[in-house]
C-alpha positions as CSV (number, residue, x, y, z in Angstrom):
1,X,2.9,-21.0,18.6
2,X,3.7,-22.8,21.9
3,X,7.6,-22.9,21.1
4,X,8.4,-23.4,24.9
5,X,7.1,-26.6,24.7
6,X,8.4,-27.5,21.7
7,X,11.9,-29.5,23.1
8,X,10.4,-33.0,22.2
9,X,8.3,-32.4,18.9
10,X,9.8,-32.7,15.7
11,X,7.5,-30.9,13.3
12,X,7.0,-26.8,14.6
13,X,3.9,-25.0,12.6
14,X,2.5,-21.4,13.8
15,X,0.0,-21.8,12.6
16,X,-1.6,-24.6,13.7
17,X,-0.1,-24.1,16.9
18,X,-2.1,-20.9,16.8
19,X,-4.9,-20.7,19.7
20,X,-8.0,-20.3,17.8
21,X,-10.7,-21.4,20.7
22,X,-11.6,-17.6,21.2
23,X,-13.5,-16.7,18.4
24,X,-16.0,-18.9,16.6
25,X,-15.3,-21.5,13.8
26,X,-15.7,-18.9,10.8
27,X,-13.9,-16.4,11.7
28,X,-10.9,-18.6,12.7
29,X,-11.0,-20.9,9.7
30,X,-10.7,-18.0,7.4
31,X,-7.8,-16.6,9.9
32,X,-6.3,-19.8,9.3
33,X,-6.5,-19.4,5.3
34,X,-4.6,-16.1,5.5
35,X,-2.3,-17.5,7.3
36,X,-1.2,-20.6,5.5
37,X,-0.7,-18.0,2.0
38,X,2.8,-18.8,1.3
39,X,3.2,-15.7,-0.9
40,X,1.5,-13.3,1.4
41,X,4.7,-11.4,3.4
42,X,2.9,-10.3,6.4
43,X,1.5,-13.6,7.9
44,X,3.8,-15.4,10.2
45,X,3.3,-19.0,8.9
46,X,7.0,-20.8,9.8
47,X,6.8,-24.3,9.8
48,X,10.2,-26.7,10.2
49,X,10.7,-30.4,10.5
50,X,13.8,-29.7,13.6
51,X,15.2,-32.9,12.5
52,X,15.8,-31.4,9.0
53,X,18.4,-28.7,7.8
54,X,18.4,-26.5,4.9
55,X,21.3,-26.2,2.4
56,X,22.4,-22.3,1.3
57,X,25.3,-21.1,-0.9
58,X,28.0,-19.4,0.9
59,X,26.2,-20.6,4.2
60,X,26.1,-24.5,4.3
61,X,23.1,-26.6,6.1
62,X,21.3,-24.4,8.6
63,X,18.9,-25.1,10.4
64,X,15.4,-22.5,10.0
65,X,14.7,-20.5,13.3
66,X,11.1,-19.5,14.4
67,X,12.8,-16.5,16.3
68,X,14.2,-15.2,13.4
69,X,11.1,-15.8,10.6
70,X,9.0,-14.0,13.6
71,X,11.4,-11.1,13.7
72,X,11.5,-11.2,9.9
73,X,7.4,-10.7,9.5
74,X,7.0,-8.2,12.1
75,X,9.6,-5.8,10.6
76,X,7.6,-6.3,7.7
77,X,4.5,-5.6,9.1
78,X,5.5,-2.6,11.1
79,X,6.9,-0.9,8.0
80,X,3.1,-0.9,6.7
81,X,1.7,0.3,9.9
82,X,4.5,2.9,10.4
83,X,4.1,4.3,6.7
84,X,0.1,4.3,7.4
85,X,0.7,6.4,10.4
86,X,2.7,8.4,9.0
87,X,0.1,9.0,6.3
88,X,-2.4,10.2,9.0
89,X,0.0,12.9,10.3
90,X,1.6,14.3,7.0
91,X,-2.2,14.4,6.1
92,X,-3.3,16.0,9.4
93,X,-0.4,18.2,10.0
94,X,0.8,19.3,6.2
95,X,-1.7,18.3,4.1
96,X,-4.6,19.3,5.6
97,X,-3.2,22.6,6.5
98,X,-1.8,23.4,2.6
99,X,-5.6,22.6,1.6
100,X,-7.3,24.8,4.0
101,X,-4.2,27.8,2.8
102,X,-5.3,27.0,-0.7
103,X,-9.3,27.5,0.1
104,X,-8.0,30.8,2.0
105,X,-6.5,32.0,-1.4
106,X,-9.7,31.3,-3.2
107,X,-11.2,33.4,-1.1
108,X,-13.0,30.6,0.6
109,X,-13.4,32.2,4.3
110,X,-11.2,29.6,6.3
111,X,-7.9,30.6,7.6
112,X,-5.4,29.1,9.8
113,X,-1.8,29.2,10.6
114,X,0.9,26.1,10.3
115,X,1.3,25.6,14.6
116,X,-2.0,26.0,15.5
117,X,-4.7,24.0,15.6
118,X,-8.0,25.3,15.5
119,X,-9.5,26.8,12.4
120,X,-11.3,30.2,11.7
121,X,-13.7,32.1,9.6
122,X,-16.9,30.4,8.3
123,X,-19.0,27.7,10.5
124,X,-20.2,26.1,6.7
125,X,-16.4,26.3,5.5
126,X,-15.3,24.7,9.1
127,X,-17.1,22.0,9.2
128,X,-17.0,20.4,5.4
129,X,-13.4,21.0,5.4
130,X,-12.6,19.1,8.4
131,X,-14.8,16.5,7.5
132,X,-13.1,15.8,4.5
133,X,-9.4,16.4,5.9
134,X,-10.4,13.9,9.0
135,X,-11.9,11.1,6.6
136,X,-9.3,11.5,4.2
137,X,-6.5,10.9,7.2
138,X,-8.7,7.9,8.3
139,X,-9.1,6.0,5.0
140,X,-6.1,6.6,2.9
141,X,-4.0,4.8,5.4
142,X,-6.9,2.1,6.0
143,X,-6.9,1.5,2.0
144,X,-2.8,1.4,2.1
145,X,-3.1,-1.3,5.0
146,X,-6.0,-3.1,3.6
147,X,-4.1,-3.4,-0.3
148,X,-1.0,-4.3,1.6
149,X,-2.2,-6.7,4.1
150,X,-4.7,-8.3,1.3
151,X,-6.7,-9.7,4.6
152,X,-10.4,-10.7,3.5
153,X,-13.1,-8.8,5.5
154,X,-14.2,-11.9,7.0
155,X,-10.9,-11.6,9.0
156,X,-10.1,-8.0,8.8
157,X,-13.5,-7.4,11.5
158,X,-14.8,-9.5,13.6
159,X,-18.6,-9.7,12.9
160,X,-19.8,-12.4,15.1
161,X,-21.5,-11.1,18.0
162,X,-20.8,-14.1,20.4
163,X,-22.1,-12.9,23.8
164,X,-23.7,-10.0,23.8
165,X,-24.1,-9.5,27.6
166,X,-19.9,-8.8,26.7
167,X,-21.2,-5.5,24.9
168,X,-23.2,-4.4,27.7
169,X,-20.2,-4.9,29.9
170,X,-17.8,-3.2,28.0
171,X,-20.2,0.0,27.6
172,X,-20.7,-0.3,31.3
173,X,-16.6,0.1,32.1
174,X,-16.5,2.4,29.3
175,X,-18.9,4.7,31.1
176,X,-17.1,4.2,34.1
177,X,-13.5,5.1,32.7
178,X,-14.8,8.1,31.1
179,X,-16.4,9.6,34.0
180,X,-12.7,9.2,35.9
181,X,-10.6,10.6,32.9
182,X,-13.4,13.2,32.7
183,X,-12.5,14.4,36.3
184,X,-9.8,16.6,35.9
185,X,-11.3,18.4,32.5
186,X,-14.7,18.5,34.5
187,X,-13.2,21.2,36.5
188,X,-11.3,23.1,34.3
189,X,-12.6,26.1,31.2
190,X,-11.5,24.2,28.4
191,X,-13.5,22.4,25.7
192,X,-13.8,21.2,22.3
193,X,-12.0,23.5,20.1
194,X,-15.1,23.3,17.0
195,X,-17.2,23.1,19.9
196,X,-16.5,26.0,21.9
197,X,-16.2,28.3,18.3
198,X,-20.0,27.0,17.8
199,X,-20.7,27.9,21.2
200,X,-19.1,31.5,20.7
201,X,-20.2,32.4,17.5
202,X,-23.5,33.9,17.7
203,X,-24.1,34.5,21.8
204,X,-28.2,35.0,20.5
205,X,-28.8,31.7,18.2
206,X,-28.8,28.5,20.4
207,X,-26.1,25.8,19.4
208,X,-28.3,23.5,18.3
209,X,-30.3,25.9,16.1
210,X,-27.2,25.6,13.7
211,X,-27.4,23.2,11.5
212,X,-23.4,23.1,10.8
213,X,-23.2,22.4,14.6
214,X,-25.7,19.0,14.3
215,X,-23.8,17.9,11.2
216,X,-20.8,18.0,12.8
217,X,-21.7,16.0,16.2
218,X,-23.3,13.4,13.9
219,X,-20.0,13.1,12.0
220,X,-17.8,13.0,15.3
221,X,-20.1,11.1,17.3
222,X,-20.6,7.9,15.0
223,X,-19.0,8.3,11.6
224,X,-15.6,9.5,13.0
225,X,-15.9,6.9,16.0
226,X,-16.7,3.8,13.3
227,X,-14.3,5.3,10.7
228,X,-11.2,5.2,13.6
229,X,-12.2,1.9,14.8
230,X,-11.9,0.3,11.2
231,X,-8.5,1.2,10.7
232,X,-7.5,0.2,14.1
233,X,-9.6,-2.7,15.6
234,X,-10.1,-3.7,11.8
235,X,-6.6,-5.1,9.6
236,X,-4.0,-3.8,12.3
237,X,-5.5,-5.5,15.2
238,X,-6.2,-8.7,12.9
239,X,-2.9,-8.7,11.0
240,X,-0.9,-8.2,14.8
241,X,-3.3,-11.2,16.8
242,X,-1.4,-13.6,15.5
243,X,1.3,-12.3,17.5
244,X,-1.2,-13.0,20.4
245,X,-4.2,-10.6,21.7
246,X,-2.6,-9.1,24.4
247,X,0.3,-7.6,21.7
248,X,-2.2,-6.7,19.2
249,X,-4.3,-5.1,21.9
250,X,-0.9,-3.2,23.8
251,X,0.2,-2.3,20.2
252,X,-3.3,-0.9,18.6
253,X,-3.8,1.0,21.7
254,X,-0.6,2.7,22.1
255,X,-0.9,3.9,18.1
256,X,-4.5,5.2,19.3
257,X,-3.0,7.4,22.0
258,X,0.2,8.4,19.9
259,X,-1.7,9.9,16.4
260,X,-3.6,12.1,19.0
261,X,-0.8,13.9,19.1
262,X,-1.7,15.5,22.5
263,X,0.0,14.7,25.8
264,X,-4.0,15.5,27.2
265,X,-5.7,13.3,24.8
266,X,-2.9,10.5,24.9
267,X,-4.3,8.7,28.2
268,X,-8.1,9.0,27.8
269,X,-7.1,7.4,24.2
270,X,-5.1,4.5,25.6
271,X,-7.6,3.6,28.2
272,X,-10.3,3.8,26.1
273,X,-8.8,1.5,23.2
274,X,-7.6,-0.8,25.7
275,X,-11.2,-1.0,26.6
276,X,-12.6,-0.9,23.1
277,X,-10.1,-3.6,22.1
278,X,-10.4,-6.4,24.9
279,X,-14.5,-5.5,24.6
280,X,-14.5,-7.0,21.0
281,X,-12.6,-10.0,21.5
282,X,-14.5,-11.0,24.5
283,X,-17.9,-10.3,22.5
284,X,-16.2,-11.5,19.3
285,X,-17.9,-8.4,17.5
286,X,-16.1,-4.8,16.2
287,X,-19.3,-3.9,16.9
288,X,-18.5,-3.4,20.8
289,X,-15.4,-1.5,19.6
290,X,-17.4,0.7,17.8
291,X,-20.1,1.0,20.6
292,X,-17.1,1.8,23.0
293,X,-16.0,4.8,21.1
294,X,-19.5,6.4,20.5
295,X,-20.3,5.9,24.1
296,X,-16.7,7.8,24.6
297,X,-17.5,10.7,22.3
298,X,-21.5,11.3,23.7
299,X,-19.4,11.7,27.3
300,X,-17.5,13.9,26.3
301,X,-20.0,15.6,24.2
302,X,-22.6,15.5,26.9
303,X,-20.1,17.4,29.5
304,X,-19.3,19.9,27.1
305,X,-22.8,20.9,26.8
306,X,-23.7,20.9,30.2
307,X,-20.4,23.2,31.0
308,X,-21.9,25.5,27.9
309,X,-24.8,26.3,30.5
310,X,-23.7,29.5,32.4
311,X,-25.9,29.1,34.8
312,X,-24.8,28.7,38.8
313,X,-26.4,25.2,39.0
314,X,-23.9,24.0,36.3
315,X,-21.5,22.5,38.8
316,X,-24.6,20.4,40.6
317,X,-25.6,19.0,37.4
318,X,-22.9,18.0,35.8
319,X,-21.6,16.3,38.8
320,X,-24.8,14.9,39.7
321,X,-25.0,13.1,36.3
322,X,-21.6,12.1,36.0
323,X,-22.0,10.3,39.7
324,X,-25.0,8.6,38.4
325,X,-23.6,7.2,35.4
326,X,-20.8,6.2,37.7
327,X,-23.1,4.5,39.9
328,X,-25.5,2.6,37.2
329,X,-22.6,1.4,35.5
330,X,-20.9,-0.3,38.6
331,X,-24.2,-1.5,39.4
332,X,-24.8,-3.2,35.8
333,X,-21.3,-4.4,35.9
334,X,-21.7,-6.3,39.2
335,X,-25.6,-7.8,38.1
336,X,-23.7,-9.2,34.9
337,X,-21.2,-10.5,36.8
338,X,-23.0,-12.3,39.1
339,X,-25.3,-13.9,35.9
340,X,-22.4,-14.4,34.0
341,X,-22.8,-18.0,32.6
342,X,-19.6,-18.5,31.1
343,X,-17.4,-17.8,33.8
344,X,-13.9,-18.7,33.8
345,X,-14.1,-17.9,30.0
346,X,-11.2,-17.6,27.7
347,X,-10.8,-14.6,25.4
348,X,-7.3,-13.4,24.9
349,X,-5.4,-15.9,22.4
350,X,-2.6,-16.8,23.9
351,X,1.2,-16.9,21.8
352,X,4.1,-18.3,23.3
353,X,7.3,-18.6,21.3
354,X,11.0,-17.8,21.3
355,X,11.1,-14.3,21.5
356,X,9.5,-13.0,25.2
357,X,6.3,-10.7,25.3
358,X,8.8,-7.8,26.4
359,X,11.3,-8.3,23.2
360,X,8.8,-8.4,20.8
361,X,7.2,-5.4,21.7
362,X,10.6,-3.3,21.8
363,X,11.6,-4.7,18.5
364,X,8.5,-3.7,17.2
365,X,8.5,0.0,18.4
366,X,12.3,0.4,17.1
367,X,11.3,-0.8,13.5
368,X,11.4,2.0,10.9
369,X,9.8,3.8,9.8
370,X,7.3,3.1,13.7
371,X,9.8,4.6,15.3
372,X,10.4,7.7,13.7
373,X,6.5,8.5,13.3
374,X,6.4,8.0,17.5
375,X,9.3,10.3,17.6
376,X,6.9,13.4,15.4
377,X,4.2,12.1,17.0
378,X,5.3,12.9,20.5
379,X,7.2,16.0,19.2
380,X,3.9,17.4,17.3
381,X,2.6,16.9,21.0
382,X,5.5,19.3,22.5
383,X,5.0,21.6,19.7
384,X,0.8,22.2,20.7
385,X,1.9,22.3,24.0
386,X,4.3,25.4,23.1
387,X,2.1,27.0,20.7
């Protein structure tokens, strides 16, 4: 919607006013369809003759305002996304933690106590229960969003993989962001929680002679990284673009970061959704977004290992490999950027209307029940850091 340039025309509709020249025809016509659904709540679709006025008891003629129908959806919206996220934490926080209790009084050998984290007793028992706590605090909220939203799939992901030399670029920065965040940790004795209990719990069996220890890097490595990238570069991001990319991308990003619930993890996940998020629309695929995050995850997994070695050349190696992915990934980045064919290109939709970039996004954020969720989430955060 291009309000600001709406002085001189009469007839004001969002969504044909929508930019739609960034992603193919397919994907856009359908984005279109979802839109125009008078009955569905959670698609901005205002349209007003300005020359016209509206009669309402105890109100007279008024006139409809853009501003306030925009204000009106995104309340709406946020509601859903806040109640999904807060889903995810009561899940993570309470409900995962009354399930392992329950297993513990089965006699199931998995304990753990209500402030801390990590998990103990059984590698078998680990691992399948956090599986099935992690996918169950992925999905639920995914399902709620996807009921509530009622976006097709043909919108909800992106599955058009318009220029693939994109992907390569966006695995390229990916690498290069994670070798920066991965600085400070690279010098430091902590890992992986599940990882470092693998590591610890038989100092005479190699790591990757247990079979629980494979499973479980499979299912962080690609299920996890696909699972978190359809709830959050799949409805959220799609339902939010038609506030414009740049919101949908600020807003998807900063939920990413928050629901880690971690002051540590909170920037490497912002850069890297930030990353994961501009990579799709400027490929036009999820697919790069869920590239982005398995890339992320074998970094991280790869340092871990290579930290696991106590040998005195630890400190060469790791460094030597991290300065080489740093290095080939610059070096891809600038050979694509020289080839580029489509320079100049256009990915991020833009959205112009009554309400400023700045507005919306505070608005959003103070919504209920976003707010409060940011509020536990950043308090859950304090609460690790005490405990």
């Amino acid at each position: 919607m291009n309000v600001g340039n709406n002085t001189e025309k009469t007839i004001i509709d969002v969504v044909e006013e929508f930019d739609y020249s960034t992603q193919n025809e397919i994907y856009n016509r359908s984005f279109r369809k979802w839109r125009k659904n008078k009955n569905n709540p959670f698609a901005f679709n205002f349209s007003v003759n300005k020359k016209e006025s509206i009669f309402i008891d105890g109100k007279g003629f008024v006139k409809n305002s853009p501003a306030v129908s925009e204000c009106e959806t995104i309340s709406r919206i946020f509601f859903i996304i806040g109640s999904a996220m807060l889903m995810w934490i009561t899940i993570e926080n309470i409900i995962g933690k009354m399930i392992i209790y329950l297993l513990d009084v089965m006699g199931v050998n998995i304990h753990t106590t209500f402030f801390s984290t990590p998990c103990y007793g059984g590698s078998i028992e680990i691992v399948t229960t956090m599986i099935i706590i992690t996918l169950l605090k992925i999905y639920i909220p995914a399902l709620y969003i996807h009921r509530n939203m009622k976006m097709p799939f043909r919108v909800e992901f992106m599955s058009t993989m318009n220029h693939p030399a994109e992907l390569i670029s966006t695995i390229a920065m990916s690498l290069i962001v994670c070798t920066i965040i991965s600085i400070p940790d690279a010098y430091s004795s902590s890992v992986k929680e599940i990882y470092s209990y693998f590591k610890n719990i038989d100092t005479d069996i190699s790591v990757w002679g247990q079979s629980e220890y494979i499973i479980y890097t499979i299912f962080d490595v690609i299920i996890m990284s696909v699972s978190t990238e359809i709830l959050f570069r799949g409805a959220i991001f799609s339902v939010l673009r038609q506030f414009g990319d740049i919101f949908a991308v600020i807003v998807t990003s900063v939920m990413s970061a928050l629901l880690t619930q971690s002051f540590q993890d909170m920037p490497e996940a912002l850069l890297i959704s930030i990353i994961a998020s501009v990579g799709m629309l400027k490929s036009g695929s999820i697919f790069t977004a869920f590239a982005v995050n398995t890339v992320f995850k074998m970094y991280q997994l790869t340092i871990v290992i290579i930290e696991a070695n106590t040998s005195e050349n630890m400190f060469f190696i790791r460094n030597l490999i991290m300065t080489g992915i740093f290095l080939v990934s610059i070096i891809i980045l600038i050979i694509l950027n020289i080839t580029k064919k489509h320079k100049g290109r256009r990915y991020l939709a833009e959205y112009i209307s009554e309400i400023s970039m700045k507005e919306r996004i505070i608005y959003s954020f103070k919504s209920f029940p976003f707010m409060a969720v940011m509020i536990v989430c950043l308090i859950s955060a304090v609460i690790k850091i005490i405990y």
